[in-house]
PDB file of N, CA, C, O and CB in Angstrom:
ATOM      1  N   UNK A   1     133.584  46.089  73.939  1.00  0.00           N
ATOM      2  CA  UNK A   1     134.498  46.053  72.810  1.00  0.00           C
ATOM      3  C   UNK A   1     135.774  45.319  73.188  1.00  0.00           C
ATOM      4  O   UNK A   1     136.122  44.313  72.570  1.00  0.00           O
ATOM      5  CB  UNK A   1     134.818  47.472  72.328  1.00  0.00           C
ATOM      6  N   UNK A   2     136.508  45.844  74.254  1.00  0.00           N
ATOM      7  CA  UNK A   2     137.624  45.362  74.520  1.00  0.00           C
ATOM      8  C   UNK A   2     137.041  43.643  75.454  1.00  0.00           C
ATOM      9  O   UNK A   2     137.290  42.775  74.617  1.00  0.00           O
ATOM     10  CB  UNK A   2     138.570  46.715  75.448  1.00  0.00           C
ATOM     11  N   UNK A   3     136.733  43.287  76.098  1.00  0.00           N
ATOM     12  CA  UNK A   3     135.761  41.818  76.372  1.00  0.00           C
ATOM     13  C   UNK A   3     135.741  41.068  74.698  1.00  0.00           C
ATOM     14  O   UNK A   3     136.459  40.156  74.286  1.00  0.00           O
ATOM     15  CB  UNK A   3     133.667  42.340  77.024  1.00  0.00           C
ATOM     16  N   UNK A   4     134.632  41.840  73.953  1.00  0.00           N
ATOM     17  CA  UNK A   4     134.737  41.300  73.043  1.00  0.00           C
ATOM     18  C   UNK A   4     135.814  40.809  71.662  1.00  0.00           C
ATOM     19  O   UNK A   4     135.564  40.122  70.671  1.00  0.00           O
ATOM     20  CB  UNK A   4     134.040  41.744  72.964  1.00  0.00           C
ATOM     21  N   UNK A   5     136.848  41.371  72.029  1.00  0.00           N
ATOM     22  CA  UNK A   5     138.197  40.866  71.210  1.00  0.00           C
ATOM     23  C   UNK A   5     137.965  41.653  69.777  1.00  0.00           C
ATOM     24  O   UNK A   5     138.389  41.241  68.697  1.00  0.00           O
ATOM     25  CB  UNK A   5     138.291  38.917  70.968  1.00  0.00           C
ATOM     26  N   UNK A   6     137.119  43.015  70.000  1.00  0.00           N
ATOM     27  CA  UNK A   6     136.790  43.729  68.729  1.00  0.00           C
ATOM     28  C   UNK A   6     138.004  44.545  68.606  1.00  0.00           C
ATOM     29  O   UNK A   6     138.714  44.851  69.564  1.00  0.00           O
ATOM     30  CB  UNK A   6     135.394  44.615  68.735  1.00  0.00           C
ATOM     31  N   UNK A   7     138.226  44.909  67.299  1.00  0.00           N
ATOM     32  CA  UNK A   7     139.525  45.694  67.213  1.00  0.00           C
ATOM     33  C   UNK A   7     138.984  47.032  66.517  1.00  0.00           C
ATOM     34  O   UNK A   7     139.820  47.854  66.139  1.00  0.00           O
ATOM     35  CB  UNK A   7     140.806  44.862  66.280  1.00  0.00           C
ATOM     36  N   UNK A   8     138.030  47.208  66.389  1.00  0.00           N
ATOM     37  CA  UNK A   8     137.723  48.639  66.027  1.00  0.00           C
ATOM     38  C   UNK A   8     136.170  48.465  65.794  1.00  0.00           C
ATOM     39  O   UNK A   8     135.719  47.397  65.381  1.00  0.00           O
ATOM     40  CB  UNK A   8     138.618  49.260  64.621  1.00  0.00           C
ATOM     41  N   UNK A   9     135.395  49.521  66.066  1.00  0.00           N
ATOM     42  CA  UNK A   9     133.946  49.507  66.011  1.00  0.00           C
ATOM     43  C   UNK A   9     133.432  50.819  64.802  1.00  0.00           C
ATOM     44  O   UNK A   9     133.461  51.916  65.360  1.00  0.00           O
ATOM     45  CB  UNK A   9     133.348  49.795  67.745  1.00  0.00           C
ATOM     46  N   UNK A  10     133.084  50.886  63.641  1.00  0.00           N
ATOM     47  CA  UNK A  10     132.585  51.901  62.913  1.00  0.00           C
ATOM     48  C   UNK A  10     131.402  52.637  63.180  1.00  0.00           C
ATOM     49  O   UNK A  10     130.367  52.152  63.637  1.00  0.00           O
ATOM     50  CB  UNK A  10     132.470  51.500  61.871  1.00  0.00           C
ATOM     51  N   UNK A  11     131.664  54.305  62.759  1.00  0.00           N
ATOM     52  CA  UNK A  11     130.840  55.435  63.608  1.00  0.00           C
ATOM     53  C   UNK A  11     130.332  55.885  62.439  1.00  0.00           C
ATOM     54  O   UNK A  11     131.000  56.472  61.588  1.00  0.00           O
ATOM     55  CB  UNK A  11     131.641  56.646  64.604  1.00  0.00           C
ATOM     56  N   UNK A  12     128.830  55.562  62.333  1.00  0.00           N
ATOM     57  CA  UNK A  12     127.837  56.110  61.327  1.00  0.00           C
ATOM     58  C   UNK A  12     127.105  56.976  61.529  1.00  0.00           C
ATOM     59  O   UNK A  12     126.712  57.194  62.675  1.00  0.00           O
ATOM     60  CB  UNK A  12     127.097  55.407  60.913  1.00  0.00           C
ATOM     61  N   UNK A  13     126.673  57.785  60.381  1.00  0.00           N
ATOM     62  CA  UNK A  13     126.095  59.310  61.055  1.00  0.00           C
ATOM     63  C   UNK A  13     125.377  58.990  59.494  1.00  0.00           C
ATOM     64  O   UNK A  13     125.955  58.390  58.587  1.00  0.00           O
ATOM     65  CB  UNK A  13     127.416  61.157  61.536  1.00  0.00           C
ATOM     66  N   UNK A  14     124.045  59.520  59.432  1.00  0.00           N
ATOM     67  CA  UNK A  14     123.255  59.626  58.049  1.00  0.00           C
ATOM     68  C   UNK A  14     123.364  57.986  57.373  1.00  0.00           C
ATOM     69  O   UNK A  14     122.798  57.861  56.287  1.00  0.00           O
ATOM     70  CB  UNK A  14     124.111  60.974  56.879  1.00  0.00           C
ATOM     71  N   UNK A  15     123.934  56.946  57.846  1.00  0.00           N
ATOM     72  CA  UNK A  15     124.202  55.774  56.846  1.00  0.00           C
ATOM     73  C   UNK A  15     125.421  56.028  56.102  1.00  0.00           C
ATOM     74  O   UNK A  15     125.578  55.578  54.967  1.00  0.00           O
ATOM     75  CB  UNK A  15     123.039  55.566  55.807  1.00  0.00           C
ATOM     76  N   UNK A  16     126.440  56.852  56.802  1.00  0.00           N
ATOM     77  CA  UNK A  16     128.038  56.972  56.380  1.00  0.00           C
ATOM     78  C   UNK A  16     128.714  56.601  57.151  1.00  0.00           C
ATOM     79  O   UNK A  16     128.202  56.519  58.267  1.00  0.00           O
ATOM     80  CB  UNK A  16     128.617  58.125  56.117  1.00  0.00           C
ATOM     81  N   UNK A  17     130.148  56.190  57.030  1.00  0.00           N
ATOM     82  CA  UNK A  17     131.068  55.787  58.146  1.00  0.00           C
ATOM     83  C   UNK A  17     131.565  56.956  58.361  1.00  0.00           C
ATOM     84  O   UNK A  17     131.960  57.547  57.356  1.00  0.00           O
ATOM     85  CB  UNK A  17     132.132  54.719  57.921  1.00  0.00           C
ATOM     86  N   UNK A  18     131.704  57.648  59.681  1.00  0.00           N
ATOM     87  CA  UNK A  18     132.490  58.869  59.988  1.00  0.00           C
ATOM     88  C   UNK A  18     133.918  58.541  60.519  1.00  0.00           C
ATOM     89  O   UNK A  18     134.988  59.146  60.449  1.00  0.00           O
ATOM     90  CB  UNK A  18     131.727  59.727  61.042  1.00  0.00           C
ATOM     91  N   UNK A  19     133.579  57.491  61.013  1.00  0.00           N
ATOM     92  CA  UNK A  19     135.327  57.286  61.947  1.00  0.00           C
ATOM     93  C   UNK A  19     135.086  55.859  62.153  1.00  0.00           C
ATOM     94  O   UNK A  19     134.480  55.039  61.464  1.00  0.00           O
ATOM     95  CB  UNK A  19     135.697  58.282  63.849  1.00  0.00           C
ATOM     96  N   UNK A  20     135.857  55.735  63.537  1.00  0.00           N
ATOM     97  CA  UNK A  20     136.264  54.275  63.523  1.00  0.00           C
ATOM     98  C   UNK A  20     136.909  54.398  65.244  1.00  0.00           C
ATOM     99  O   UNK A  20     137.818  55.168  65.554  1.00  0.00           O
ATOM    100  CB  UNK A  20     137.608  53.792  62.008  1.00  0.00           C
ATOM    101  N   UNK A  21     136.224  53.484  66.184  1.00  0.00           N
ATOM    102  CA  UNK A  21     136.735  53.722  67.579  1.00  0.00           C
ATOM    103  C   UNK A  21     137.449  51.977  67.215  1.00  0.00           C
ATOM    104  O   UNK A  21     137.010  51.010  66.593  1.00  0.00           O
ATOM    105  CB  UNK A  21     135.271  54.112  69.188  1.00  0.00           C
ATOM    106  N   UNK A  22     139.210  52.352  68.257  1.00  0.00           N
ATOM    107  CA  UNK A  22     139.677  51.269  68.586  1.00  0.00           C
ATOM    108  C   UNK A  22     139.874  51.014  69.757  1.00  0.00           C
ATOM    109  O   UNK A  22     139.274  51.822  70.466  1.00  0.00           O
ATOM    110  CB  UNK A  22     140.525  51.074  68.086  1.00  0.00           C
ATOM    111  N   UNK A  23     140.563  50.094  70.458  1.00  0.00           N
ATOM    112  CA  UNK A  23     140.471  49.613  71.784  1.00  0.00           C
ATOM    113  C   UNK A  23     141.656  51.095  72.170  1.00  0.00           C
ATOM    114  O   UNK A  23     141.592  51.752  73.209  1.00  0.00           O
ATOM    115  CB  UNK A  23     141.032  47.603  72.076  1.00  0.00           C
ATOM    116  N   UNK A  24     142.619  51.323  71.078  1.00  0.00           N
ATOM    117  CA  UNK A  24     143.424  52.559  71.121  1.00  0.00           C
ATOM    118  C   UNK A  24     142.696  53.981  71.955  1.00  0.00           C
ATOM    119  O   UNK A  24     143.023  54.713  72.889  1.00  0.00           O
ATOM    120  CB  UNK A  24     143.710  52.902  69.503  1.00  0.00           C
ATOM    121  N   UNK A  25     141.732  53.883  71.166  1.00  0.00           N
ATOM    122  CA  UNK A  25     141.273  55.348  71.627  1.00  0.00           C
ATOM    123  C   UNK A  25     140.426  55.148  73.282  1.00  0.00           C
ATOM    124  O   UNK A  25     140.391  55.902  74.255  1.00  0.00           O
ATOM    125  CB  UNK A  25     140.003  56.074  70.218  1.00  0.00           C
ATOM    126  N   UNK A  26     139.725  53.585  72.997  1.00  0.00           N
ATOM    127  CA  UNK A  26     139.299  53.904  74.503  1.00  0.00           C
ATOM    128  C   UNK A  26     140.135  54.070  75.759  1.00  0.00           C
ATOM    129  O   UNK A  26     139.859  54.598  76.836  1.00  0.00           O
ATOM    130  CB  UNK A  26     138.516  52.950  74.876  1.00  0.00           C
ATOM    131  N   UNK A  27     141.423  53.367  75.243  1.00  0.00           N
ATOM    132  CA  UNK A  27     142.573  53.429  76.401  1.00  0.00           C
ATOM    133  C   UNK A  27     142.993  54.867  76.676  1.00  0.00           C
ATOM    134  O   UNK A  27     143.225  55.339  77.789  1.00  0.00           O
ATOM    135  CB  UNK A  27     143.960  52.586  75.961  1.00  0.00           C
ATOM    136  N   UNK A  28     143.056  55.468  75.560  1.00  0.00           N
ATOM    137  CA  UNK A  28     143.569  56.801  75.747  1.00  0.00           C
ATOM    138  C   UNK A  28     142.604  57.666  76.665  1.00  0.00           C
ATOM    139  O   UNK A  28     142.914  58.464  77.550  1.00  0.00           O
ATOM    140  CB  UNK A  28     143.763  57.471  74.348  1.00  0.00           C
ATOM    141  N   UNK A  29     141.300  57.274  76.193  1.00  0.00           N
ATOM    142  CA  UNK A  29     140.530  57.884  77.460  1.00  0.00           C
ATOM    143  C   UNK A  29     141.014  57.564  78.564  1.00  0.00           C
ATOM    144  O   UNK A  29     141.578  58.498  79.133  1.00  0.00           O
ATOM    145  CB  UNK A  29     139.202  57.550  77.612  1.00  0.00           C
ATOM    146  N   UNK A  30     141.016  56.337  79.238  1.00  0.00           N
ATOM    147  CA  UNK A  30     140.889  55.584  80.557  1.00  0.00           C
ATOM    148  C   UNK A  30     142.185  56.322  80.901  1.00  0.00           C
ATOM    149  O   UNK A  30     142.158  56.952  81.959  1.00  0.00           O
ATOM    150  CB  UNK A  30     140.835  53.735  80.605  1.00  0.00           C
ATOM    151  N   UNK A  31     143.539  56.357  80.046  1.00  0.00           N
ATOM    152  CA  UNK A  31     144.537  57.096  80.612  1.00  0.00           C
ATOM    153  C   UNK A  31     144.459  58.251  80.775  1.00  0.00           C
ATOM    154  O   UNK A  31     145.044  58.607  81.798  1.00  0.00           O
ATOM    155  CB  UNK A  31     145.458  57.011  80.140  1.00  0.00           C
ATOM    156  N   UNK A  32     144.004  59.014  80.240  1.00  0.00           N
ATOM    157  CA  UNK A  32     143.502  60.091  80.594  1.00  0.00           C
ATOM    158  C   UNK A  32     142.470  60.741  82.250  1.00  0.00           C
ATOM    159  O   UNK A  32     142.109  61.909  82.393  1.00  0.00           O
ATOM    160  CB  UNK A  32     142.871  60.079  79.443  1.00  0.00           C
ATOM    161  N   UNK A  33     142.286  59.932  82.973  1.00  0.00           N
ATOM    162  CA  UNK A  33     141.366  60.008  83.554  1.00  0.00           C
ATOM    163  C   UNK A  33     139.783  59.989  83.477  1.00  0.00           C
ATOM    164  O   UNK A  33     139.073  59.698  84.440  1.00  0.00           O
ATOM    165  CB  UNK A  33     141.697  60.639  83.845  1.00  0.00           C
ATOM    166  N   UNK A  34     139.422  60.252  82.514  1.00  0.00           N
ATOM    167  CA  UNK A  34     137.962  60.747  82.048  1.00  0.00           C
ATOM    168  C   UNK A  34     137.138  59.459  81.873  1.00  0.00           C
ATOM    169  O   UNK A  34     137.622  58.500  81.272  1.00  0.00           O
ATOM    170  CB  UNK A  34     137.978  61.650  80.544  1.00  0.00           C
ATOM    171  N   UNK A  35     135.856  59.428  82.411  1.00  0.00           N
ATOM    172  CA  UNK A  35     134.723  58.464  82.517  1.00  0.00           C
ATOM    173  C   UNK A  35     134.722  57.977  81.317  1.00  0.00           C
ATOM    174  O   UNK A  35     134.781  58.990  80.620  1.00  0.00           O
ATOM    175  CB  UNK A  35     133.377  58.971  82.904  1.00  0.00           C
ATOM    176  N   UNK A  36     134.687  56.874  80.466  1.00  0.00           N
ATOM    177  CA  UNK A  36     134.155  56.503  79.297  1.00  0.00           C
ATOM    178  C   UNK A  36     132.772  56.576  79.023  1.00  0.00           C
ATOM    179  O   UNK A  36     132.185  56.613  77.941  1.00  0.00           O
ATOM    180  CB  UNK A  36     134.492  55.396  79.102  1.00  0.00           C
ATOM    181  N   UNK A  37     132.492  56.585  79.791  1.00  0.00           N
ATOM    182  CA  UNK A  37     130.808  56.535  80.267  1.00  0.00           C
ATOM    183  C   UNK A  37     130.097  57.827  80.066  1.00  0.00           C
ATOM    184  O   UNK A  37     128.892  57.944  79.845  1.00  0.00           O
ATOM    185  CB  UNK A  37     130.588  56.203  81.936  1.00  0.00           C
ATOM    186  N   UNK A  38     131.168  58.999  80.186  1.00  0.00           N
ATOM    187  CA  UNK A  38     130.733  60.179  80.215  1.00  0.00           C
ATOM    188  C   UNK A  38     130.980  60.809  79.013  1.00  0.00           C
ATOM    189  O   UNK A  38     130.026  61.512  78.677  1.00  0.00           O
ATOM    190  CB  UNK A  38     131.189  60.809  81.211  1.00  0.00           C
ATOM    191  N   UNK A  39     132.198  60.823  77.999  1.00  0.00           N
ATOM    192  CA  UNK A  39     132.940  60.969  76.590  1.00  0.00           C
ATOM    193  C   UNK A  39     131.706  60.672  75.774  1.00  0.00           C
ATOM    194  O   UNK A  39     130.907  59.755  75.960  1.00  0.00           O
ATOM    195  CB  UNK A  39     134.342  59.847  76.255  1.00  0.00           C
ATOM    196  N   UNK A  40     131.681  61.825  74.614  1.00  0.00           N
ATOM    197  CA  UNK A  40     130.667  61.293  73.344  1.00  0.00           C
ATOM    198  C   UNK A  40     132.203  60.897  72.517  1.00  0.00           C
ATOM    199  O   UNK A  40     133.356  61.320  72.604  1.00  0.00           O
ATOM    200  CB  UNK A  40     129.299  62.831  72.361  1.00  0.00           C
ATOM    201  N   UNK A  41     131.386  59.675  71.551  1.00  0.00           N
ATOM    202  CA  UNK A  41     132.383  58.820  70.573  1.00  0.00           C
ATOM    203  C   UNK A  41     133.092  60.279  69.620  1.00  0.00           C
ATOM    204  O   UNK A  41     134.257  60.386  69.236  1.00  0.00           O
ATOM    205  CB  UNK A  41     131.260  57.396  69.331  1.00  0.00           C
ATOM    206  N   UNK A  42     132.264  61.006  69.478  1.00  0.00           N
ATOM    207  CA  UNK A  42     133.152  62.199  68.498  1.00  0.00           C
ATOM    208  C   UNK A  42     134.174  62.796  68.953  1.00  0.00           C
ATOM    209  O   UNK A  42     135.042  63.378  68.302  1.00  0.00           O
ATOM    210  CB  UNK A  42     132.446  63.374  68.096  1.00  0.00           C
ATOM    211  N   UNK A  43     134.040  62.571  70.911  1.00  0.00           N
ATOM    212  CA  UNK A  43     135.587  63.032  71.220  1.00  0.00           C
ATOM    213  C   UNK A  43     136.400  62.754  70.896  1.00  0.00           C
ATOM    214  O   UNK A  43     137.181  63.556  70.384  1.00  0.00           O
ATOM    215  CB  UNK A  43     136.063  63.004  72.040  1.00  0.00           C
ATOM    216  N   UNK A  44     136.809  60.761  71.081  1.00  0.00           N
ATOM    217  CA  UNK A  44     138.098  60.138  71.168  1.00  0.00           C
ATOM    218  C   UNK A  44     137.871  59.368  69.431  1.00  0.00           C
ATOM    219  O   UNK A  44     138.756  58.531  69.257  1.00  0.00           O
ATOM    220  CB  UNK A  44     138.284  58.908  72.817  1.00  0.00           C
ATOM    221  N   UNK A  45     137.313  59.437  68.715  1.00  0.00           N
ATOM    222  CA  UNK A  45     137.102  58.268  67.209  1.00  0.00           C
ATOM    223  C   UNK A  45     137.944  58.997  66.543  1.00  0.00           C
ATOM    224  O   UNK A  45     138.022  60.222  66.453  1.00  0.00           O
ATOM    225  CB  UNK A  45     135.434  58.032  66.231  1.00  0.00           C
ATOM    226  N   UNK A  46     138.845  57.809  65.878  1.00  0.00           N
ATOM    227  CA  UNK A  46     139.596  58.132  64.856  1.00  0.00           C
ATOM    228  C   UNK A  46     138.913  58.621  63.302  1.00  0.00           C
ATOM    229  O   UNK A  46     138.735  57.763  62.437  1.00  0.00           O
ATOM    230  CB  UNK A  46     140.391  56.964  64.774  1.00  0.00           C
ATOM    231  N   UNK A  47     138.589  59.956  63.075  1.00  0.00           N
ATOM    232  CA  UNK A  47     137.842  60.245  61.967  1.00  0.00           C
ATOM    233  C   UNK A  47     138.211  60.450  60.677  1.00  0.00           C
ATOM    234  O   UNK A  47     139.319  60.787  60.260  1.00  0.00           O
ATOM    235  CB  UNK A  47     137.304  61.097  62.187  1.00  0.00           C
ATOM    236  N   UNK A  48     136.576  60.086  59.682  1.00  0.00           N
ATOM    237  CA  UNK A  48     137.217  60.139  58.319  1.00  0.00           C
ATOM    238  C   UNK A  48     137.116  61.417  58.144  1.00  0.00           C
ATOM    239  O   UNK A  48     136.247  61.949  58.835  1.00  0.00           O
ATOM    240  CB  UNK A  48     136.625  59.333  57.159  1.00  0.00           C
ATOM    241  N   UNK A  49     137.849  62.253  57.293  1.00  0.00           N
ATOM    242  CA  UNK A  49     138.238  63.825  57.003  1.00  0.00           C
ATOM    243  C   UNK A  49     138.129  64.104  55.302  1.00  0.00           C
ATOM    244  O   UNK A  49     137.946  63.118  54.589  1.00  0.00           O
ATOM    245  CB  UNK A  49     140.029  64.163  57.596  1.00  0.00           C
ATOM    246  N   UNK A  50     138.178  64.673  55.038  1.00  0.00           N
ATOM    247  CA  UNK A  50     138.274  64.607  53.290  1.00  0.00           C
ATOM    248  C   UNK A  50     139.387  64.288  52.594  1.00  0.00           C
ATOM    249  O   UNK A  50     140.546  64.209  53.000  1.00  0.00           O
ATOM    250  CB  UNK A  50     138.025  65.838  52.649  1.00  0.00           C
ATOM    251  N   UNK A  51     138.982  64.126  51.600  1.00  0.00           N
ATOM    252  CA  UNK A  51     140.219  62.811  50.605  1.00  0.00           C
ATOM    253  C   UNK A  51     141.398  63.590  50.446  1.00  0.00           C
ATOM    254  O   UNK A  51     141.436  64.809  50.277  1.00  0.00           O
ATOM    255  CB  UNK A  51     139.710  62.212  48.663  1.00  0.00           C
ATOM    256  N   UNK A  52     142.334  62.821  50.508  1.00  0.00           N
ATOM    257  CA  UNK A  52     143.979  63.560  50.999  1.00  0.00           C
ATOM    258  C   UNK A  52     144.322  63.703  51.930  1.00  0.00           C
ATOM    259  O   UNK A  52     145.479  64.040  52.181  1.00  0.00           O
ATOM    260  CB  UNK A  52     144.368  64.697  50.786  1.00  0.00           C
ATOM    261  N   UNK A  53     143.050  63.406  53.137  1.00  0.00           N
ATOM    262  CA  UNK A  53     144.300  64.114  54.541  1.00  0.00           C
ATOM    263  C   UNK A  53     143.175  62.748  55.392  1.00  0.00           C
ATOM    264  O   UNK A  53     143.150  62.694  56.621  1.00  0.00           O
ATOM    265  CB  UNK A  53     144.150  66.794  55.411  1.00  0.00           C
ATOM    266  N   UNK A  54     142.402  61.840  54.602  1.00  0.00           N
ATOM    267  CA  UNK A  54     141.810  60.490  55.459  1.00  0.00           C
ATOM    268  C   UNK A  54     142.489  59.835  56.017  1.00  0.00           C
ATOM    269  O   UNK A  54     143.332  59.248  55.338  1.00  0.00           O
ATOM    270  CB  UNK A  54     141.218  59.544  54.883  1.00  0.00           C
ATOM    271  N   UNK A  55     142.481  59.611  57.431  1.00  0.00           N
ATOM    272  CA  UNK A  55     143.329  58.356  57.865  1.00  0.00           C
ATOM    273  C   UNK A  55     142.384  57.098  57.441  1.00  0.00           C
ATOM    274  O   UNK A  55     142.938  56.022  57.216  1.00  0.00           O
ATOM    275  CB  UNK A  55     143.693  58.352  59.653  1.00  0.00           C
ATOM    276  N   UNK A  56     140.787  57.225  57.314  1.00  0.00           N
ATOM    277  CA  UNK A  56     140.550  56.136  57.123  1.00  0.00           C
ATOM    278  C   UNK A  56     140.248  56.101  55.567  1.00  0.00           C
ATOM    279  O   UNK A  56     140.080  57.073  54.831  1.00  0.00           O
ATOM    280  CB  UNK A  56     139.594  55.717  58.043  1.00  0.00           C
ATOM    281  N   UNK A  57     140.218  54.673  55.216  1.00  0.00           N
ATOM    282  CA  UNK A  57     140.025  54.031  54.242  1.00  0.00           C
ATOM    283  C   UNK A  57     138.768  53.742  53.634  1.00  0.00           C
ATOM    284  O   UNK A  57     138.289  52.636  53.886  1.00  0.00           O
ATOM    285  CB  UNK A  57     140.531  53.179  54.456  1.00  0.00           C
ATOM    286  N   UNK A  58     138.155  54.493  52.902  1.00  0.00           N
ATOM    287  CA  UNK A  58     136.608  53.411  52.849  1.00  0.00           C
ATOM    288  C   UNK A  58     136.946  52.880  51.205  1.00  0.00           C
ATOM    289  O   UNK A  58     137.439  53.508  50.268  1.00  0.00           O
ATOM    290  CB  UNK A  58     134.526  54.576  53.016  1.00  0.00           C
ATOM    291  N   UNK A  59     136.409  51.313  51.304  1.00  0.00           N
ATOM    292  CA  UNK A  59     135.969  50.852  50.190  1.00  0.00           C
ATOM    293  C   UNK A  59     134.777  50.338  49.719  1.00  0.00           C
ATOM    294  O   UNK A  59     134.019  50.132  50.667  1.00  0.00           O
ATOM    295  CB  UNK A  59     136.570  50.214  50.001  1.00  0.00           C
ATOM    296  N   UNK A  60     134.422  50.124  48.942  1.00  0.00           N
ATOM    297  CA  UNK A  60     133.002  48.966  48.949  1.00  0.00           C
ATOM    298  C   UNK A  60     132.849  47.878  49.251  1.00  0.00           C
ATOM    299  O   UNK A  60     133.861  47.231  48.983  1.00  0.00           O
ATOM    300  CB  UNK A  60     132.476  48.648  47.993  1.00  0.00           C
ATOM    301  N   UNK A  61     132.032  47.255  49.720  1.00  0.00           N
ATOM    302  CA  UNK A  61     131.840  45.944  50.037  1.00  0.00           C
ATOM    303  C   UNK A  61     132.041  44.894  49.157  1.00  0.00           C
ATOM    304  O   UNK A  61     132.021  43.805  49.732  1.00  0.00           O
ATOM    305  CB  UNK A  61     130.756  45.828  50.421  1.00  0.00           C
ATOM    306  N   UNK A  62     132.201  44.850  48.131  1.00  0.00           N
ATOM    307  CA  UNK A  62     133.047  43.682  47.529  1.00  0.00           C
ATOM    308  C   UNK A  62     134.048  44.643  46.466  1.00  0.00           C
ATOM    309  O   UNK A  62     134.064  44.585  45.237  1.00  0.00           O
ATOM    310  CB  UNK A  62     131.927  42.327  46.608  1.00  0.00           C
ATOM    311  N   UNK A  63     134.646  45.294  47.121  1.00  0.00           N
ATOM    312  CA  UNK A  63     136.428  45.573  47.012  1.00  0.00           C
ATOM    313  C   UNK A  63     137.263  44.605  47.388  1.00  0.00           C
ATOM    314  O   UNK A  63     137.089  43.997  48.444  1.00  0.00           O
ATOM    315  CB  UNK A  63     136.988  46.696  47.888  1.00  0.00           C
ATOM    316  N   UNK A  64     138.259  44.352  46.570  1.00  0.00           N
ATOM    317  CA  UNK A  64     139.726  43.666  47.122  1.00  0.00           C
ATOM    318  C   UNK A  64     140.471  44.513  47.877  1.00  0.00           C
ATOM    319  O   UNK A  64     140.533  45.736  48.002  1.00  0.00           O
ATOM    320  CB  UNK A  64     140.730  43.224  46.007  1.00  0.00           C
ATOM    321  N   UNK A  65     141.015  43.589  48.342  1.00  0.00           N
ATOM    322  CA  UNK A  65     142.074  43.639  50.023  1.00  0.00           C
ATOM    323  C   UNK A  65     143.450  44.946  49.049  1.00  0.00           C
ATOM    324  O   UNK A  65     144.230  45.577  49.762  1.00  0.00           O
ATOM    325  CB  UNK A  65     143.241  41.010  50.738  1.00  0.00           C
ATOM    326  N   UNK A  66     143.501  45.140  47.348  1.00  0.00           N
ATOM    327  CA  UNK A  66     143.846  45.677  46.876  1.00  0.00           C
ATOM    328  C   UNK A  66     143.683  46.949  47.239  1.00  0.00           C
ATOM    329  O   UNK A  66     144.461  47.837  47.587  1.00  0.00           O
ATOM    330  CB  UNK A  66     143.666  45.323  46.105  1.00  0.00           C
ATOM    331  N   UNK A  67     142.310  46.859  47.067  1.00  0.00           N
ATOM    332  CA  UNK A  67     141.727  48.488  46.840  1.00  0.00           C
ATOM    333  C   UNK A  67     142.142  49.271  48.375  1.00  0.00           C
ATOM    334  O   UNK A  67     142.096  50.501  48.425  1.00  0.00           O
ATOM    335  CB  UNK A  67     139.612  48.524  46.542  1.00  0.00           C
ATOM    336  N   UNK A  68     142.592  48.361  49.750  1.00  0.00           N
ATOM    337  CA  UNK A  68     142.891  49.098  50.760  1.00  0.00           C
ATOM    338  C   UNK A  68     144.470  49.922  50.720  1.00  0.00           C
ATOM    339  O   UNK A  68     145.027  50.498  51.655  1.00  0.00           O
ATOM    340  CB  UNK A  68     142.708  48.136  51.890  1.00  0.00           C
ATOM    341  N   UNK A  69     144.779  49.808  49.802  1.00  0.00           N
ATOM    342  CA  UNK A  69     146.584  50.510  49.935  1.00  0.00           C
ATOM    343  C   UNK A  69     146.282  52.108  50.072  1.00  0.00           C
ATOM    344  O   UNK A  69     145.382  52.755  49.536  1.00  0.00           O
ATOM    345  CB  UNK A  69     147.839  50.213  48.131  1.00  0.00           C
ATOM    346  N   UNK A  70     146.950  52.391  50.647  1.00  0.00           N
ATOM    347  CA  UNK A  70     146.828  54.193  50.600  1.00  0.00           C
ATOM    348  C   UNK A  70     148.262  54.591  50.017  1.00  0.00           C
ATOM    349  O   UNK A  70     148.666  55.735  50.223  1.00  0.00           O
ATOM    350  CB  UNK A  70     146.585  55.082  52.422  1.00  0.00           C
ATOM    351  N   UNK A  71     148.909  53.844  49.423  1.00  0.00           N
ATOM    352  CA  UNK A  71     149.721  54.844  48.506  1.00  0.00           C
ATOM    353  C   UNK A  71     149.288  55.419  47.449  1.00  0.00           C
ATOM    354  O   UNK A  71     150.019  56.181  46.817  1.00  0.00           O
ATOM    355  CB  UNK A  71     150.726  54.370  48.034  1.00  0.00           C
TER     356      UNK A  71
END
């Protein structure tokens, strides 16, 4: 991920997006001490939660760059 110049990788469970790993969270591992190698993604992924308290965003695939505002 981080090699690859990816800035976040999406975490599917059933054909849903659950979360979202960034180069953020893997660092936080590595600072942490802990193996990356050894961590399941549900430890460190930034997750989606129910509507009102989501950090993430989901839209549809041909949504406008609109439809991403969270105000």
């Amino acid at each position: 991920m981080l090699k690859g110049g990816k800035t976040g990788i999406f975490v599917k469970e059933g054909g849903e997006v659950i979360g979202v790993i960034t180069p953020t969270d893997v660092r936080r591992i590595i600072v942490q001490g802990r193996d990356p190698s050894k961590v399941k993604v549900r430890e460190f992924m930034t997750a989606c939660i129910p509507v009102g308290q989501n950090p993430c965003i989901k839209i549809k695939e041909d949504g406008s760059l609109i439809d991403t505002r969270s105000d």
